[in-house]
C-alpha positions as CSV (number, residue, x, y, z in Angstrom):
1,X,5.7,38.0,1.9
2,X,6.8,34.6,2.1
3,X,5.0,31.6,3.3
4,X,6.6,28.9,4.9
5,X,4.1,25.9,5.2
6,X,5.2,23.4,7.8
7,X,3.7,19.5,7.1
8,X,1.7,18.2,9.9
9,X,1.7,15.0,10.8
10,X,-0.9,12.7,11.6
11,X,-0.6,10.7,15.2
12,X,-0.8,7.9,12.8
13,X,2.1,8.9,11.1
14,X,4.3,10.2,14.4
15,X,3.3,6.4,15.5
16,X,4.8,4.6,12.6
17,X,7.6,7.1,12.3
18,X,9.5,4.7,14.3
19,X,11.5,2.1,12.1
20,X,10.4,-1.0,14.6
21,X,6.6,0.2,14.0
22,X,7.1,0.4,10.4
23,X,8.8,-2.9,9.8
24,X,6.4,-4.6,12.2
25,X,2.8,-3.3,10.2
26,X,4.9,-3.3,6.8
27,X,5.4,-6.9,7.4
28,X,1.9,-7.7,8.9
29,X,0.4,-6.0,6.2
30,X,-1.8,-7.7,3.2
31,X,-1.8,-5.4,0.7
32,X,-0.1,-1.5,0.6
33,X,-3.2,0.0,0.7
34,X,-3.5,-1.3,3.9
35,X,-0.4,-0.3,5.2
36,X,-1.7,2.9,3.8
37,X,-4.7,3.7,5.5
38,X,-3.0,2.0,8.9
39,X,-0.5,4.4,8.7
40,X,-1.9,7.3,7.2
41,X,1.3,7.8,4.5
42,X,0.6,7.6,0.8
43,X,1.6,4.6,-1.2
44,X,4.3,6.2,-3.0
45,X,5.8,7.6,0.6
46,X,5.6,3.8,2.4
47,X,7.6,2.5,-1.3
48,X,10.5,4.8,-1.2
49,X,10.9,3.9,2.6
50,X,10.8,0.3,2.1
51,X,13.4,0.7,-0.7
52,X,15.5,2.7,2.0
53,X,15.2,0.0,4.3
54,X,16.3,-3.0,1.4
55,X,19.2,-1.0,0.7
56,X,20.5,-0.9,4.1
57,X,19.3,-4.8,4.7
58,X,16.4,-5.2,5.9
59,X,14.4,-7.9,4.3
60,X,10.7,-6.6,3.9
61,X,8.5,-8.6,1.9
62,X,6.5,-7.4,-1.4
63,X,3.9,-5.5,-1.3
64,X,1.0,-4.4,-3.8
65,X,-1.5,-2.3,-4.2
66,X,-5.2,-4.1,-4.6
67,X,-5.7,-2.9,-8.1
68,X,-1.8,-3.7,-9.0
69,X,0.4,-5.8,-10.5
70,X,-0.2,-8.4,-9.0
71,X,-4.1,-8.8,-9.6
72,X,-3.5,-10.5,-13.1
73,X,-1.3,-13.2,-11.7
74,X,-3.9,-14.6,-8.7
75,X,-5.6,-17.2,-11.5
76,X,-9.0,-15.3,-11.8
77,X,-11.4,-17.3,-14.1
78,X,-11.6,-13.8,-16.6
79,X,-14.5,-15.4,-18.8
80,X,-16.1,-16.3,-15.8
81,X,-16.1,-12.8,-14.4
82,X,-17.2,-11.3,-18.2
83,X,-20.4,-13.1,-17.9
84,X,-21.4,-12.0,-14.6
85,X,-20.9,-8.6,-16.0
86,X,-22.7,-9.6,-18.8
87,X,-25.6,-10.9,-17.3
88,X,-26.2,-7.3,-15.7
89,X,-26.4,-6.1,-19.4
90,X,-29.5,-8.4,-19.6
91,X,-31.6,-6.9,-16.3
């Protein structure tokens, strides 16, 4: 016996199946979890189609994840941020 499993897709995703929807929330989007959860496709899905998109030239803007990159670079005061993790040691 064979199984043939068929994907189903969200509404979500049917909705953002069209390349106007995509590039409109991929471009009013903060962050690509965001995008994520709007959309309902995973993070690595929404990245390959954005690449797709670049390659044919369509100039989408960067996106990161919360927790990526990107977090590092946003000037966070890191000693700060140790003691008030710290200080919940002491209670």
């Amino acid at each position: 016996m064979t199984s043939s499993k068929k994907k189903k897709y969200t509404k979500k995703q049917i909705e953002y199946s069209d390349p106007e929807r995509f590039v409109q929330a991929w471009q009013e989007a903060e962050y690509l979890d965001d995008l994520s959860l709007r959309t309902g496709f995973p993070k690595p899905t929404l990245r390959q189609r954005a690449y797709n998109y670049r390659k044919h030239g369509v100039k989408l803007k960067s996106l990161f994840s919360v927790q990526g990159s990107r977090a590092g670079r946003k000037g966070y005061d890191w000693d700060s941020l140790s003691e008030l993790a710290a200080s919940y040691d002491e209670k």
